[in-house]
PAZAPA-4460 file (N, C-alpha, C; in steps of 0.05 Angstrom, whole numbers, plus 32768, in hexadecimal, padded with zeros to 4 digits):
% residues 283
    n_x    n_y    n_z   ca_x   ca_y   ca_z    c_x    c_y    c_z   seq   type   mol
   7754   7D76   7BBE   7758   7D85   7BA5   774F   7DA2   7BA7     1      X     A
   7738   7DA3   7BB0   7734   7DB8   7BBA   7747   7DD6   7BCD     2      X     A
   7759   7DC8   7BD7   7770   7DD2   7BE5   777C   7DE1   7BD6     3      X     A
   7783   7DCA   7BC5   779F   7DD3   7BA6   7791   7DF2   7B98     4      X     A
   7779   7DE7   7B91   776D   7DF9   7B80   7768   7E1A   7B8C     5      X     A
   7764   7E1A   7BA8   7769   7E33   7BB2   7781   7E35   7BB2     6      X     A
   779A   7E2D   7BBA   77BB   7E2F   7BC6   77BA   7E3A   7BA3     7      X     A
   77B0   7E36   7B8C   77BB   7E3B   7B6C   77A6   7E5C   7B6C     8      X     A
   778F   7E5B   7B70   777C   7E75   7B72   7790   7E8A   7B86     9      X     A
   778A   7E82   7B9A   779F   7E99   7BAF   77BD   7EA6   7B9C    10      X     A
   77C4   7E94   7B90   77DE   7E9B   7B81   77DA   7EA7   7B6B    11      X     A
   77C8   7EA2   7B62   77B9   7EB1   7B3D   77B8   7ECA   7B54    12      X     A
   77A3   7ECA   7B68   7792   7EEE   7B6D   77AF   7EF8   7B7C    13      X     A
   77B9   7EFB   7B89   77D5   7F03   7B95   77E9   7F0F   7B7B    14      X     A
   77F1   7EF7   7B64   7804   7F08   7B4F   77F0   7F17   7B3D    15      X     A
   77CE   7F14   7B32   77C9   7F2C   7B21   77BB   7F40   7B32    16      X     A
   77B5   7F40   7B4A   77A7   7F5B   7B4E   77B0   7F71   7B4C    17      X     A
   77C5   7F72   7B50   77D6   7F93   7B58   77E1   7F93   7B33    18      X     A
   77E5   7F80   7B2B   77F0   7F8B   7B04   77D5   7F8C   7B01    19      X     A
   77D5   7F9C   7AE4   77BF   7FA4   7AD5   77BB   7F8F   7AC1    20      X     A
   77A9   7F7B   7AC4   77A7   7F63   7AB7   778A   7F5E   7AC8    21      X     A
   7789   7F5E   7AD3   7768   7F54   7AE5   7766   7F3C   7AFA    22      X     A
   776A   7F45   7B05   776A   7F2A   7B18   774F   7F12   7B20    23      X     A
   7740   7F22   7B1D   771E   7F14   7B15   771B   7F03   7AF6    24      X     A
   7722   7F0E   7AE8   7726   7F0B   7AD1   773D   7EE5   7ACD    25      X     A
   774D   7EEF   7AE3   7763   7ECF   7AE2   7755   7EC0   7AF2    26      X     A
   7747   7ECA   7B07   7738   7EAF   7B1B   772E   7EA7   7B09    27      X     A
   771B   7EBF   7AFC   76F9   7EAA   7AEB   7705   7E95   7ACE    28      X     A
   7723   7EA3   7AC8   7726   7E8E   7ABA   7735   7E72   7ABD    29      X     A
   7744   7E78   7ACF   7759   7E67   7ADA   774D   7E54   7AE5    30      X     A
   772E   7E59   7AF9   7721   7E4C   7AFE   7718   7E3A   7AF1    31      X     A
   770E   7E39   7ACF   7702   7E2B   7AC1   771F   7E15   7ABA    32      X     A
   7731   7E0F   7ABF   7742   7DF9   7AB4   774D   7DF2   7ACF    33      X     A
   773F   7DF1   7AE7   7748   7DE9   7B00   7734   7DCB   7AFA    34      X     A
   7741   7DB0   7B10   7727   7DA6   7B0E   770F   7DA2   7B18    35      X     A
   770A   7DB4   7B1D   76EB   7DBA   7B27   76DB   7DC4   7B13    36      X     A
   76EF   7DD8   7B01   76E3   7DEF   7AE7   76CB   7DF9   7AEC    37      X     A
   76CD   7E0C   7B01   76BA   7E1F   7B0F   76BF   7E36   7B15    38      X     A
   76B2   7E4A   7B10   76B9   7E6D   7B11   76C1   7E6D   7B37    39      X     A
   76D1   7E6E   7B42   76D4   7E73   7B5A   76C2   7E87   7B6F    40      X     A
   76B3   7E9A   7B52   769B   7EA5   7B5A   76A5   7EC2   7B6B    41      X     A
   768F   7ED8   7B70   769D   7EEF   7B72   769B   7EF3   7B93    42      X     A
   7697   7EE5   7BA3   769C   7EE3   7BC1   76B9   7EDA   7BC5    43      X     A
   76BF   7EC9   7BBA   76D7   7EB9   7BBF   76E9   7ED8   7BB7    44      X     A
   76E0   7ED7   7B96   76F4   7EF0   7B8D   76F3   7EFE   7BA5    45      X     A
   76E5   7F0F   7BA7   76E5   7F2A   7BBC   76F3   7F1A   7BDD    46      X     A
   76F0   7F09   7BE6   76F8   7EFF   7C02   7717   7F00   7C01    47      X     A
   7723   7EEC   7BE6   773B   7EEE   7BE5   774D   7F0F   7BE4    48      X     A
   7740   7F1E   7BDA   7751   7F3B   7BD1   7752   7F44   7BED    49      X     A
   7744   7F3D   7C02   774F   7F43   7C1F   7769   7F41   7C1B    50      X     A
   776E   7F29   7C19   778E   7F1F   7C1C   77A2   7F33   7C0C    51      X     A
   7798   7F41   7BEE   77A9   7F4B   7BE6   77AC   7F69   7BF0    52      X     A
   778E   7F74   7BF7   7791   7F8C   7C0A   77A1   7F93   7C1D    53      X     A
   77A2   7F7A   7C25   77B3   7F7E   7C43   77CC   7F7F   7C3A    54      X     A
   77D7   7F6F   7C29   77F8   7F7F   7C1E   77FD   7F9A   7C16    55      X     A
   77E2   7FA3   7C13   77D8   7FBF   7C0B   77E7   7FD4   7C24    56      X     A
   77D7   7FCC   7C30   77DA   7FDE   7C55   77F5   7FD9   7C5C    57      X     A
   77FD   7FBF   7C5A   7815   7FBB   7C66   7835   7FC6   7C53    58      X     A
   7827   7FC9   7C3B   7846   7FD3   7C2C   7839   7FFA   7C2F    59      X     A
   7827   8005   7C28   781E   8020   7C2D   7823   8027   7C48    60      X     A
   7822   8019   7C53   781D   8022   7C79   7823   803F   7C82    61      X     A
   7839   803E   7C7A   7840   8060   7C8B   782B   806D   7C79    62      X     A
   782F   8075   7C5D   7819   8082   7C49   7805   8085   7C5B    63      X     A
   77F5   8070   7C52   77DB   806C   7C67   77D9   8077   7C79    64      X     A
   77ED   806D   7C90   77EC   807F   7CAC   77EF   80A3   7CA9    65      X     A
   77FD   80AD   7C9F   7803   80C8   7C92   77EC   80CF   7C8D    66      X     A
   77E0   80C3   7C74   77BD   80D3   7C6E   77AB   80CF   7C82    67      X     A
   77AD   80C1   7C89   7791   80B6   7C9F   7794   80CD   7CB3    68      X     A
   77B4   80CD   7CC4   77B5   80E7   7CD6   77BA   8104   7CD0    69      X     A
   77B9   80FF   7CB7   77B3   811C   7CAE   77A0   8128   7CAA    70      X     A
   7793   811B   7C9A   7775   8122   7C96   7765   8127   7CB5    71      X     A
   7769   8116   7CC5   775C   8119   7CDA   7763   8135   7CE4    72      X     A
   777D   8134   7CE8   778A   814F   7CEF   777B   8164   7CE3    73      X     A
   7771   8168   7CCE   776F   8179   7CBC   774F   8183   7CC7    74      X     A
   7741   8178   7CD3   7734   8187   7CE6   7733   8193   7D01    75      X     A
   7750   8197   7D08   7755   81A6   7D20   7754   81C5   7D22    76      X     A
   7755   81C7   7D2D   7758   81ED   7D34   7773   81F4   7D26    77      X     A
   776F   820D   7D16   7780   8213   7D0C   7785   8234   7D14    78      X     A
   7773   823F   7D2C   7772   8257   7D2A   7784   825E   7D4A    79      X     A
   778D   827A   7D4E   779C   8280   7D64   77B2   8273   7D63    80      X     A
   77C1   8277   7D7C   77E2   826B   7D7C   77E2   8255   7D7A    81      X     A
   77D0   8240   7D7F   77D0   8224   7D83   77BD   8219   7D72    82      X     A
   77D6   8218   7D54   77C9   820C   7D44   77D2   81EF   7D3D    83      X     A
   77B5   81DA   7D3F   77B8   81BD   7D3F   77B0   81AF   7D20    84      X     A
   77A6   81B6   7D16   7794   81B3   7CFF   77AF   81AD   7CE8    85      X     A
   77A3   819F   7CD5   77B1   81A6   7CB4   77AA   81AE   7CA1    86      X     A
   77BA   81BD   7C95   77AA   81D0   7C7F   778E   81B9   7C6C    87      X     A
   7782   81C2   7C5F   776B   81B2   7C4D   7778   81A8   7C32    88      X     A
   7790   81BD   7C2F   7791   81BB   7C1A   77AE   81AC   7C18    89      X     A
   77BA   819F   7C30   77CB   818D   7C35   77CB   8171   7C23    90      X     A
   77DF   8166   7C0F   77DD   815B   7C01   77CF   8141   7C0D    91      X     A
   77D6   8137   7C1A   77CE   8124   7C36   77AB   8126   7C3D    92      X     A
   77AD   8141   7C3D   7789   813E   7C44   777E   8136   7C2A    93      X     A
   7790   814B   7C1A   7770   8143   7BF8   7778   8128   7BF3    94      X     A
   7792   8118   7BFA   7789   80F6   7BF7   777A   80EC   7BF7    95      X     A
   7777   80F0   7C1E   7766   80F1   7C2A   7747   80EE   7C1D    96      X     A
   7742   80FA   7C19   7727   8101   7C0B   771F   80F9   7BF2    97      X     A
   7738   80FF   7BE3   7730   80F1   7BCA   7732   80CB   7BCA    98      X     A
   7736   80C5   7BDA   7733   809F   7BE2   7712   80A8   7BE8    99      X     A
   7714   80AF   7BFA   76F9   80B1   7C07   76E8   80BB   7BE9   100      X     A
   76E2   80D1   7BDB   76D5   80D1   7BC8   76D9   80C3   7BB7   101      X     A
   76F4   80B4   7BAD   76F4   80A2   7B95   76E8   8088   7B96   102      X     A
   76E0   8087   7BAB   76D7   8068   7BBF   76BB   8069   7BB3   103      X     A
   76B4   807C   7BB9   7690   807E   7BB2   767E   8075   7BA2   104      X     A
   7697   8075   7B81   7682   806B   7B6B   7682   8045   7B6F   105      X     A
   7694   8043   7B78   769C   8019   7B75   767D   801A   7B8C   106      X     A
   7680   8023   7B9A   7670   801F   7BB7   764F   8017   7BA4   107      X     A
   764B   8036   7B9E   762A   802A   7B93   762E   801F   7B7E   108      X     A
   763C   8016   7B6A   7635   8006   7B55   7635   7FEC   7B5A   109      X     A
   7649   7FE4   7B71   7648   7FD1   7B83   7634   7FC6   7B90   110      X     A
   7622   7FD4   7B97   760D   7FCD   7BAA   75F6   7FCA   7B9B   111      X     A
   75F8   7FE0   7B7C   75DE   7FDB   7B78   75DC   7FCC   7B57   112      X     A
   75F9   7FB9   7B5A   75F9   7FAD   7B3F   7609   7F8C   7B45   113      X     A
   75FA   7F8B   7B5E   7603   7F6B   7B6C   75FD   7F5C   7B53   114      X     A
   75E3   7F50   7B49   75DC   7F3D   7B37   75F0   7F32   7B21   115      X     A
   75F6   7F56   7B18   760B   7F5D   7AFD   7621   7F4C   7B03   116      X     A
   7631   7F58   7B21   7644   7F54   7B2A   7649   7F2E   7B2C   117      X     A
   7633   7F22   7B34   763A   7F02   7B3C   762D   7EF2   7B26   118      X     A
   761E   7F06   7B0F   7611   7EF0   7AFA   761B   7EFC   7ADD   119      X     A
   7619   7F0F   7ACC   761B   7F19   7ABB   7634   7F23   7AA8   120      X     A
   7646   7F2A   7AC1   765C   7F3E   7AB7   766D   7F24   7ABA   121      X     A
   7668   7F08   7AC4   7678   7EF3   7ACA   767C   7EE3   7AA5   122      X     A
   766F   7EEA   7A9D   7678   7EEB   7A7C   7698   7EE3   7A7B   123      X     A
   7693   7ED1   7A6F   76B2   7ECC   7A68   76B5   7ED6   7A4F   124      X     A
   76A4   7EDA   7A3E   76A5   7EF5   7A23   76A7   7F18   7A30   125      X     A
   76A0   7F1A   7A45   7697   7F37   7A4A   76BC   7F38   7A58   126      X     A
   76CE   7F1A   7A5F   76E0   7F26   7A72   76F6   7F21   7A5B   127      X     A
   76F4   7F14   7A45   7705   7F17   7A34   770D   7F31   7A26   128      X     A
   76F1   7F3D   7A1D   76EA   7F4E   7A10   76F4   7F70   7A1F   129      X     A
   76ED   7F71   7A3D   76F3   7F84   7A42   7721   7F84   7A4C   130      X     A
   7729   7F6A   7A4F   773E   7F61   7A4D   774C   7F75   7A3A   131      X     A
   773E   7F6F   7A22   774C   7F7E   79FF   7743   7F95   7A04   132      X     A
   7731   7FA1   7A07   772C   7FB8   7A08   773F   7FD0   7A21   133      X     A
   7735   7FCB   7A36   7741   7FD9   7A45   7763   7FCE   7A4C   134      X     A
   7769   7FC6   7A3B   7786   7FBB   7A35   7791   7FCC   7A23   135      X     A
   7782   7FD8   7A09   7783   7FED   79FF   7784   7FFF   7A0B   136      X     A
   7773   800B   7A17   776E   8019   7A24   7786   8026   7A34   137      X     A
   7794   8014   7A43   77A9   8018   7A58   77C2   801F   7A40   138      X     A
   77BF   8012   7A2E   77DB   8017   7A1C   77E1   8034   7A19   139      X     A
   77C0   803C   7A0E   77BD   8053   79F8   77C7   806A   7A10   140      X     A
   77B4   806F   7A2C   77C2   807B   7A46   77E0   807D   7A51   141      X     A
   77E5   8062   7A4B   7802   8062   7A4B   781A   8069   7A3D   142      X     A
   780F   806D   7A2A   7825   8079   7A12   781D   8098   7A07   143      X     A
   7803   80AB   7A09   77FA   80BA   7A0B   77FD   80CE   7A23   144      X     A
   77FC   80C0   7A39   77FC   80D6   7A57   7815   80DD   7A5E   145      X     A
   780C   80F8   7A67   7828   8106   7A67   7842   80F9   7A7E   146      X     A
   782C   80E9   7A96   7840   80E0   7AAF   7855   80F1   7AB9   147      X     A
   784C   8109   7AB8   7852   811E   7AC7   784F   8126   7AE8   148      X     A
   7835   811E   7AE7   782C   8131   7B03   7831   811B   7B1D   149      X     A
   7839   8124   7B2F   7845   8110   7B4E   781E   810F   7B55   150      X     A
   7826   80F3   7B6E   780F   80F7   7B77   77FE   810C   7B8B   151      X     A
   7811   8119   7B8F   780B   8133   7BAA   77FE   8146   7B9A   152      X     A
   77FF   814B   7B7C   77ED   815C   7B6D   77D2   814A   7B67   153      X     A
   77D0   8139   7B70   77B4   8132   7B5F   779A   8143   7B70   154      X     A
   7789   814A   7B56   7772   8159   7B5E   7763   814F   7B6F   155      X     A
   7745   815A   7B72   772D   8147   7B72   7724   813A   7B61   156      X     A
   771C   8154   7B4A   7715   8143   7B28   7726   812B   7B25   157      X     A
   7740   8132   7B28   7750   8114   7B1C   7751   80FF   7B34   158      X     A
   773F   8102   7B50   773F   80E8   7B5E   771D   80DB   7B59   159      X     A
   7710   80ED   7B4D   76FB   80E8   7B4C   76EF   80D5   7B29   160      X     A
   7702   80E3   7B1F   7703   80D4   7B04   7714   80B4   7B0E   161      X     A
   771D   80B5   7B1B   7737   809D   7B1A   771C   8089   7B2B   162      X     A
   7716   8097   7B38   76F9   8082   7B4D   76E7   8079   7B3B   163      X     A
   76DD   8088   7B25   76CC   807D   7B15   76D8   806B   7B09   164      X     A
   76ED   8067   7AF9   7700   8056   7AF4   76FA   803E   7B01   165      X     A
   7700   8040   7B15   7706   802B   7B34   76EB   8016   7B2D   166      X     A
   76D2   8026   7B2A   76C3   801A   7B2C   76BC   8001   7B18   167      X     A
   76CA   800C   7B00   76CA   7FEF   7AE2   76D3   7FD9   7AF6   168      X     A
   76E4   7FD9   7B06   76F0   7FC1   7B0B   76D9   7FAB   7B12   169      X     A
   76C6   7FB0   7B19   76AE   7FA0   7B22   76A6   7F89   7B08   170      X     A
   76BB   7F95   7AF4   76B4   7F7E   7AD9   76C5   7F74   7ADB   171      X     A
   76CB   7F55   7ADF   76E5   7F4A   7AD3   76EE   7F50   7AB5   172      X     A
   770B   7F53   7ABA   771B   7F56   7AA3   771F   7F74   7AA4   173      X     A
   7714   7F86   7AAF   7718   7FA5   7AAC   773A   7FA7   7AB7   174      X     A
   7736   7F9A   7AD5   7749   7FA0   7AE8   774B   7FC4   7AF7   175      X     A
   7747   7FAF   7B17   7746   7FD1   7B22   7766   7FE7   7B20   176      X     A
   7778   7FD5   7B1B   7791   7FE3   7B23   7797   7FE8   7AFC   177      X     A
   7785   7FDD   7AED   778C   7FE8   7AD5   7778   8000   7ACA   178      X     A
   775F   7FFD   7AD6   7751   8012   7ACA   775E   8033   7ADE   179      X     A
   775A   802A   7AF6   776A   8049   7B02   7786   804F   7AF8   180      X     A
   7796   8039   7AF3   77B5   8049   7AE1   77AD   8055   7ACF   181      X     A
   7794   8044   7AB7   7793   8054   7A9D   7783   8075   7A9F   182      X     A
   7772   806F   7AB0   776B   8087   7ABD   777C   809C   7AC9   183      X     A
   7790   8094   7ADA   77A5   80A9   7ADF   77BD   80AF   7ACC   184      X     A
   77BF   8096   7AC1   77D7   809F   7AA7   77D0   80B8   7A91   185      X     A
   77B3   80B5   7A8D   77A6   80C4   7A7C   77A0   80E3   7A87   186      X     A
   77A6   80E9   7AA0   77A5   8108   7AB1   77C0   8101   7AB8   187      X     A
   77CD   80FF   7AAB   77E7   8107   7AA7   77F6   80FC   7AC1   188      X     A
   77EA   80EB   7AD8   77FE   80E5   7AF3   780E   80D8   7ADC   189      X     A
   7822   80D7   7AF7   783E   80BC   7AF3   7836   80A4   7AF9   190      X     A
   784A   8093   7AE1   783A   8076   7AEE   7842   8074   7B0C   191      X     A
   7855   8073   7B21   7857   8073   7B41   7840   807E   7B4A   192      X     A
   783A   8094   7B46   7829   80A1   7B45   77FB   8091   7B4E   193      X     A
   7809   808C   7B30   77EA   8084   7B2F   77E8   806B   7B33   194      X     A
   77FB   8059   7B35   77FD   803F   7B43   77F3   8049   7B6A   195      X     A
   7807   8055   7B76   7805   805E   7B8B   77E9   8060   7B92   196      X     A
   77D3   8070   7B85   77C3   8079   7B92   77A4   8066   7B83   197      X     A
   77B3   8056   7B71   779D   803F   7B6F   779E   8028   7B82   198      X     A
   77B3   802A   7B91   77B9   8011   7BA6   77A5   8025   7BC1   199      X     A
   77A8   8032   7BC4   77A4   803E   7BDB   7780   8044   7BD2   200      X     A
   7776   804C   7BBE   775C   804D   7BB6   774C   803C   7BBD   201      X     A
   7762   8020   7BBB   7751   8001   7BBA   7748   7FF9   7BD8   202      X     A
   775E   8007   7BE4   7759   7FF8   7BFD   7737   7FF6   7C0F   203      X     A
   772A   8016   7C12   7712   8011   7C1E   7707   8003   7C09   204      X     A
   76FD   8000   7BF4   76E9   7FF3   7BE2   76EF   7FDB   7BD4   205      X     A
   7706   7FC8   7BE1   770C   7FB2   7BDC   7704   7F9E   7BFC   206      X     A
   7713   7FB4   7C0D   770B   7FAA   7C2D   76EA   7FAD   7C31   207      X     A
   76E4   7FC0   7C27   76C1   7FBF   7C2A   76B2   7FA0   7C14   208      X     A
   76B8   7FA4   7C05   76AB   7F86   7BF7   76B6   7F6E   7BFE   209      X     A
   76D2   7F6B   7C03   76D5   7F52   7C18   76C9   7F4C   7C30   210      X     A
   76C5   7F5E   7C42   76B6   7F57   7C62   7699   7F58   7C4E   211      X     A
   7691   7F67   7C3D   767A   7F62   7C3A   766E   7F48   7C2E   212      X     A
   767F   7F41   7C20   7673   7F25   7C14   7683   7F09   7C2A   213      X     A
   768F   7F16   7C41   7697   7F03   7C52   7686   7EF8   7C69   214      X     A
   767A   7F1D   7C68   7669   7F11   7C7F   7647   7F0B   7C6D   215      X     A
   7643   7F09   7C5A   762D   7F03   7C49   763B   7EDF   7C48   216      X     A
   7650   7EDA   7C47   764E   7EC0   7C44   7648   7EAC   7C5E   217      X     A
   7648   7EBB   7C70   7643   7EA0   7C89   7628   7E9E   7C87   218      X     A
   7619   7E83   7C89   7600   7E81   7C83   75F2   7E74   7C69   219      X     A
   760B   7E84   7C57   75FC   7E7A   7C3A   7607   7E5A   7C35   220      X     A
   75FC   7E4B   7C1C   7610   7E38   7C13   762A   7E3A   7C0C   221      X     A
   7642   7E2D   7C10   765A   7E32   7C0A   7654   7E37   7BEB   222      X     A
   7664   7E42   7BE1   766E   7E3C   7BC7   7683   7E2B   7BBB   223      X     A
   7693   7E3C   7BA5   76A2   7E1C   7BA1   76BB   7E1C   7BAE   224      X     A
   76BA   7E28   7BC3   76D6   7E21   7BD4   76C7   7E38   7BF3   225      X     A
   76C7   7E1C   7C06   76C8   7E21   7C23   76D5   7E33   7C31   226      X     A
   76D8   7E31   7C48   76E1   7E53   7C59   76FF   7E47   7C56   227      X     A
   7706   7E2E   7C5A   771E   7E24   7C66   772F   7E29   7C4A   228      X     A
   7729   7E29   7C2C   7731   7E28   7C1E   7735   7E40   7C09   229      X     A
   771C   7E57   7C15   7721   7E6E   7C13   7734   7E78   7C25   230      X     A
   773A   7E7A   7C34   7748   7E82   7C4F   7768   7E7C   7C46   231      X     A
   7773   7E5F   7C3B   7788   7E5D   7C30   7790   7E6E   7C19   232      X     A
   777F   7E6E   7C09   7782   7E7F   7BF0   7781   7EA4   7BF7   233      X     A
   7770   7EB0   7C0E   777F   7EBF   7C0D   7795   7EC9   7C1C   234      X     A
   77A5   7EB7   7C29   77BD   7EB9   7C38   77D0   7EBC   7C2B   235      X     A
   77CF   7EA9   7C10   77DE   7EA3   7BF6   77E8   7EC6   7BEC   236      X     A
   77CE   7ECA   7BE4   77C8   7EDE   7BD7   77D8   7EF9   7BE6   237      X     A
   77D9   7EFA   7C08   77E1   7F0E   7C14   77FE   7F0D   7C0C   238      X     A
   780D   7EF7   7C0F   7827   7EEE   7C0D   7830   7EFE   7BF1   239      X     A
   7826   7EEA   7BE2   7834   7EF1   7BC8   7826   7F12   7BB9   240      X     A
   7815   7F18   7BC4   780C   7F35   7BBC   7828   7F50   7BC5   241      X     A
   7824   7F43   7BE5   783C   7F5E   7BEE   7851   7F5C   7BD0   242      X     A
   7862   7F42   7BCC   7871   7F42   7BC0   7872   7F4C   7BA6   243      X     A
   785D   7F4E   7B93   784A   7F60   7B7D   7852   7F75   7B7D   244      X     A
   783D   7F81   7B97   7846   7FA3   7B99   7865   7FAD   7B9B   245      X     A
   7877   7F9D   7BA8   7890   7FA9   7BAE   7894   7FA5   7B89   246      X     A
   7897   7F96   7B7E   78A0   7F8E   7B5D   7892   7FA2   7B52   247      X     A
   787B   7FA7   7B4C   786C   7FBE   7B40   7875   7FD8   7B40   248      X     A
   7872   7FDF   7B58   787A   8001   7B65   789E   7FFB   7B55   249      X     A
   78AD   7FEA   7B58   78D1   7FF0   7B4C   78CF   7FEE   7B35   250      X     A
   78B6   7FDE   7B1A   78B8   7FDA   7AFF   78AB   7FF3   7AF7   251      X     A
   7896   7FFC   7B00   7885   800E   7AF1   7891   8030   7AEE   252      X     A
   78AC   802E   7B05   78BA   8045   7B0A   78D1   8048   7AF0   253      X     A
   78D2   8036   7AEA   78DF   8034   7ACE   78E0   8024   7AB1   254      X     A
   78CC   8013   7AB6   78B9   8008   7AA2   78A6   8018   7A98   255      X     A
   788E   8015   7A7D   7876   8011   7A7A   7863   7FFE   7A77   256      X     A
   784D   8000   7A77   7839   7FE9   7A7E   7835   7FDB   7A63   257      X     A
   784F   7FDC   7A51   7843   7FD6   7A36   7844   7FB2   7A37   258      X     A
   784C   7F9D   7A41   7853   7F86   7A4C   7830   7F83   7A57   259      X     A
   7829   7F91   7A64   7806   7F86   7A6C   77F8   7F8D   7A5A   260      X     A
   77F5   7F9F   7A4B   77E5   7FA4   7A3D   77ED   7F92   7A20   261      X     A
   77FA   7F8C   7A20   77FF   7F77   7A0C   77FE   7F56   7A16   262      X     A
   77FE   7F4E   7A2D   77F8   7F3E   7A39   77D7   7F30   7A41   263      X     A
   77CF   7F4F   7A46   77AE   7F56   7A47   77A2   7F44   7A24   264      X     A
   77AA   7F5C   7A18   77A0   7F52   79FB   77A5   7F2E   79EE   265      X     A
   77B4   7F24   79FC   77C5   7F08   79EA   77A5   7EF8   7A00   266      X     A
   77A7   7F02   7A22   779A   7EF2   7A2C   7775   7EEF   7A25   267      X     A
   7777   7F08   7A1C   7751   7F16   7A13   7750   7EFF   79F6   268      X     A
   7767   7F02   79E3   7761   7EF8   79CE   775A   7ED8   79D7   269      X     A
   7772   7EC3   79DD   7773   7EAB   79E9   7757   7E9E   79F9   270      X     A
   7749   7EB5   7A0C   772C   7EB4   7A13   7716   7EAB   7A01   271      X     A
   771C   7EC2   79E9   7705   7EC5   79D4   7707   7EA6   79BF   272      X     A
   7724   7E9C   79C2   7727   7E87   79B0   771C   7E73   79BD   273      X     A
   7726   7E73   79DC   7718   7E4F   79EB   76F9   7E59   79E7   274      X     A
   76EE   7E6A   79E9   76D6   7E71   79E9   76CA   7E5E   79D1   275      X     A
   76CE   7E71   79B9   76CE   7E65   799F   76C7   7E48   7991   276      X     A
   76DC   7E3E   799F   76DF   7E1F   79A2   76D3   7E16   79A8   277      X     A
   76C0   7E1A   79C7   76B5   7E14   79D4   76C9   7DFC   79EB   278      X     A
   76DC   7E04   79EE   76F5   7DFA   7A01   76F1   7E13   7A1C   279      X     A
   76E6   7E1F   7A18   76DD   7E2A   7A35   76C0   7E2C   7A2F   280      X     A
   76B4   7E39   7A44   7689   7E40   7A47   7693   7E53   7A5B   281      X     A
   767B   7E6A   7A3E   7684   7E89   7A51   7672   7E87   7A6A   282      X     A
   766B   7E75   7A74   7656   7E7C   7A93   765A   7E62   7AA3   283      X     A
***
């Protein structure tokens, strides 16, 4: 049973991570009507998003490769006939950099709000609640921001704002690919745009808390699902994630996000009702 229940998790974290709906947010709940009705817990969470990262790298790839050797580039010699270097101010380098600085804030709030992270914020009131809220949130961005600006203009300010962003995701229900859209919708990027460079944001500080709580798990007690059954779930998750991103990046180019954020809200409310009842237990 155990099997099933990851092969159904792998498939929940794969279709919500990349939409703006929360993907932590569907484990911890989806989890509670599996039958085990156990939070899958935030190791499992974080181990599986390997799987969805990697559709990450593998649909970005060239991108990736582009900034990575640019930026590098971008400390070469630029002086006399034999110039190797790229300019600083190459759209490619301030990517570059702004991943690297937008990375920063998730990093220490991460490190120094573990407890929060695996006991507190696991609230099934705190993930309904921020569900409705920053569901709002993304609407109000979305129908307000200008979705003007390409991603080759983004600043520092606006990668550095979008990183703080990044960092809510550490709550279930925020969602990391929804708080950085509403964040970039709101500085006016395009949704391609600010989709684009929230996939590419995620990657070091999703890959950093997976190896980290991967290699924190050899040793400890399993939790509620073993290596063999985490391991399936995030294979799952790689599979059907690539397939996400390709669907995302072609709807959001001519859609708006008004379908999640209304989706968000029906699911935040539905939370607060099993709550209510006492047909779910927020912990």
């Amino acid at each position: 049973m155990s099997f099933i229940e990851a092969i159904i998790l792998g498939l929940v974290q794969g279709l919500t991570e990349f939409l703006p709906i929360s993907s932590s947010a569907h484990l911890r709940i989806v989890g509670e009507f599996l039958p085990s009705k156990t939070d899958p817990g935030a190791t499992f969470t974080a181990i599986t998003q390997l799987g969805t990262e990697a559709a990450v790298i593998i649909y970005f790839w060239k991108d990736i490769t582009r900034i990575i050797g640019r930026w590098f580039r971008s400390f070469g010699s630029r002086g006399g006939s034999h110039t190797t270097g790229i300019p600083k101010n190459d759209p490619d380098v301030r990517l570059g950099w702004l991943i690297i600085i937008g990375t920063v804030p998730i990093v220490l709030l991460g490190f120094f709000a573990q407890s929060y992270i695996r006991d507190q914020w696991r609230s099934l009131w705190i993930t309904a609640t921020v569900l409705i809220v920053f569901g709002i949130v993304l609407g109000i961005a979305d129908w307000l921001g200008k979705k003007t600006k390409p991603i080759e203009a983004m600043s520092y300010r606006s990668g550095i704002t979008i990183g703080l962003a990044q960092m809510l995701a550490l709550i279930p229900g925020v969602s990391r690919s929804g708080a950085t859209t509403s964040a970039g919708l709101a500085l006016g990027y395009s949704r391609p745009a600010t989709a684009r460079f929230a996939f590419l944001l995620a990657i070091p500080a999703v890959f950093g808390s997976g190896l980290y709580e991967l290699v924190h798990s050899f040793g400890e007690p399993e939790g509620a699902y073993g290596y063999a059954e985490t391991a399936v779930a995030t294979a799952i998750a790689f599979v059907v994630g690539y397939v996400v991103i390709a669907f995302l990046m072609r709807y959001i180019s001519t859609h708006s996000f008004l379908p999640f954020v209304i989706y968000r809200i029906a699911l935040g409310i539905a939370v607060i009702v099993l709550l209510s009842t006492g047909v779910l237990l927020p912990s």
